[in-house]
Backbone as a printed PyTorch tensor [residue, N CA C, xyz], in Angstrom:
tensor([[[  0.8420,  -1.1730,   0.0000],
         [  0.0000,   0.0000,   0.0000],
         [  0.8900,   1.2400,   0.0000]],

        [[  0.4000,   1.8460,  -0.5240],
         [  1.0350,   3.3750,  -0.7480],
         [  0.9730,   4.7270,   0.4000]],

        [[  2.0970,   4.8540,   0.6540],
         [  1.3320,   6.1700,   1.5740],
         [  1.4200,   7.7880,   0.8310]],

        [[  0.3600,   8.4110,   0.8710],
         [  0.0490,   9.3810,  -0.1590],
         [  0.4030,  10.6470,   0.7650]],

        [[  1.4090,  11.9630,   0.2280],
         [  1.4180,  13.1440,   0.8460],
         [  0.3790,  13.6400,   1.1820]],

        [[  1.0100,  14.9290,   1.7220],
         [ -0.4250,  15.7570,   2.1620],
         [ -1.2140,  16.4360,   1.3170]],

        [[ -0.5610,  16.4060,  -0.1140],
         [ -1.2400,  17.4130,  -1.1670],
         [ -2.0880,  16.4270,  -1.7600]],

        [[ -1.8650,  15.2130,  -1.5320],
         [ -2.8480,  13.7460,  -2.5900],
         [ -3.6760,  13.9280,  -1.8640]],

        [[ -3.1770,  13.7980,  -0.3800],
         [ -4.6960,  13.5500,   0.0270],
         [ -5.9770,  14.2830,  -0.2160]],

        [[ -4.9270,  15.4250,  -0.2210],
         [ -6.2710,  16.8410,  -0.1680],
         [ -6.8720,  16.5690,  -1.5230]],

        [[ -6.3990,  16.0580,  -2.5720],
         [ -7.0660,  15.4110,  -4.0040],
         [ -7.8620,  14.4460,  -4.2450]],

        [[ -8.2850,  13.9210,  -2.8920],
         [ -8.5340,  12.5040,  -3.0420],
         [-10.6010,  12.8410,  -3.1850]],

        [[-11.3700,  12.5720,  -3.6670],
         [-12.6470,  12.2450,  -3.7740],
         [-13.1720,  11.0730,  -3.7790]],

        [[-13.7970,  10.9190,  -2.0620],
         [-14.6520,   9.5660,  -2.1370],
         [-16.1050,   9.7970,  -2.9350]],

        [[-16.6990,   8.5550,  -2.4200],
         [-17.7340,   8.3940,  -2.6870],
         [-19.2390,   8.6990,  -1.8460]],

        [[-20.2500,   8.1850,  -1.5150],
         [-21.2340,   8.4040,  -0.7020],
         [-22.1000,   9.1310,  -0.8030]],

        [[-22.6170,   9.1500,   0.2060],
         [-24.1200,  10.0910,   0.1290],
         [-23.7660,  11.2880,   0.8630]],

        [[-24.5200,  12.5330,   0.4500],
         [-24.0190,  13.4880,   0.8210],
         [-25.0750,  13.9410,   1.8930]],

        [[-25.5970,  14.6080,   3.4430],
         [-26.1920,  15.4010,   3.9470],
         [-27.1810,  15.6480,   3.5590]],

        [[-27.2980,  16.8540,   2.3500],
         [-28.3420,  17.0240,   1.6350],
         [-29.5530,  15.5740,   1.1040]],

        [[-28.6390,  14.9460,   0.1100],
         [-29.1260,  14.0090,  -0.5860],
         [-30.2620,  13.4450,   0.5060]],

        [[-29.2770,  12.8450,   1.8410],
         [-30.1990,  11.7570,   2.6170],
         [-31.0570,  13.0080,   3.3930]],

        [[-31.3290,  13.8230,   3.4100],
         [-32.1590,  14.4670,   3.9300],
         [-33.6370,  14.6180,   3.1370]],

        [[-33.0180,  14.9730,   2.0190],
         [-34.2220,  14.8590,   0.7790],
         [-34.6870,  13.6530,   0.8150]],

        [[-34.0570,  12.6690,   0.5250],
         [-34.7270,  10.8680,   0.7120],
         [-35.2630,  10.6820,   2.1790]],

        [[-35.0360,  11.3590,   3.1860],
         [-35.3770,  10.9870,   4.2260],
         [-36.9630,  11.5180,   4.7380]],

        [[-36.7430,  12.8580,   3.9480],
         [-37.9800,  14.1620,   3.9950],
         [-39.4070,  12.7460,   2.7840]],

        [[-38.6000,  12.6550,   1.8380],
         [-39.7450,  12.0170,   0.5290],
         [-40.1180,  11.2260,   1.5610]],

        [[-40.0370,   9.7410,   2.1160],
         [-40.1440,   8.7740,   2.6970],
         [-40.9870,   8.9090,   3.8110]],

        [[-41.0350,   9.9620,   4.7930],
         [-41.5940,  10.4320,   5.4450],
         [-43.2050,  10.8360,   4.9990]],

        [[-42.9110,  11.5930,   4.0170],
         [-44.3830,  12.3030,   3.0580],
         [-45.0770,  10.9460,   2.3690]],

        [[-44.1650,  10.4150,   2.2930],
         [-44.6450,   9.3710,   0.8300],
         [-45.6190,   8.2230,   2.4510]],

        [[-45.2430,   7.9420,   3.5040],
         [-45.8460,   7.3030,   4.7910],
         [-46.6040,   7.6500,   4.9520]],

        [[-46.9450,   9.6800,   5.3960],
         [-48.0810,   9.7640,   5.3420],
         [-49.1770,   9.7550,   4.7740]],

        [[-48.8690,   9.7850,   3.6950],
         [-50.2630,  10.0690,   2.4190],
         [-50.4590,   8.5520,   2.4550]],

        [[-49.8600,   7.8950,   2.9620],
         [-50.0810,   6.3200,   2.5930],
         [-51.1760,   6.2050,   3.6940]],

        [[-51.1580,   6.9570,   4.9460],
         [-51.6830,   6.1910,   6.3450],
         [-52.9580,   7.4870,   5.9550]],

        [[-53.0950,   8.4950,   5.1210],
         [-53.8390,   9.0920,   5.1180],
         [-55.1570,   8.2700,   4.2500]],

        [[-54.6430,   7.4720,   3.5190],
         [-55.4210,   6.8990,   2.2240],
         [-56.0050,   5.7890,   3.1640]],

        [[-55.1550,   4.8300,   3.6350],
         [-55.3260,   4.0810,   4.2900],
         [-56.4360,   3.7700,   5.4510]],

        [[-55.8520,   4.9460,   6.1670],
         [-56.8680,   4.9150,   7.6380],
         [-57.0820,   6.8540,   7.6000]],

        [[-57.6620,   6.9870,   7.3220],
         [-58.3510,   8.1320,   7.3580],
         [-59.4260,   8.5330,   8.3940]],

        [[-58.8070,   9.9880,   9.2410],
         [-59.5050,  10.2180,  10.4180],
         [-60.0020,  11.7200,  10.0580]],

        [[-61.0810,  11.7200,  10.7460],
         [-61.7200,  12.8990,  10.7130],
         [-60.9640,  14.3500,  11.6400]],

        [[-60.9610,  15.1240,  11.2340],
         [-60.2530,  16.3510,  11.9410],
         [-61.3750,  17.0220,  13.2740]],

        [[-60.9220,  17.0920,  14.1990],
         [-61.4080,  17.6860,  15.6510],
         [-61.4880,  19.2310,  15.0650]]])
């Protein structure tokens, strides 16, 4: 294995999910549950 300076490293780009991204997927998933439990079991408003 290689050991890489300090200037590679600073070059280096992983991979993954970013903050944003899983927030947005996390926000849809959420919405996409309720409209499901809204369709589903539907309650009358007080």
């Amino acid at each position: 294995m290689k050991e890489l300076s300090e200037t590679e490293l600073k070059t280096v780009q992983g991979g993954g999910i970013s903050i944003g991204v899983a927030a947005v997927v996390t926000i849809g998933i959420a919405f996409l549950v309720g409209v499901l439990d809204g369709i589903i079991r539907p309650l009358k408003c007080h």
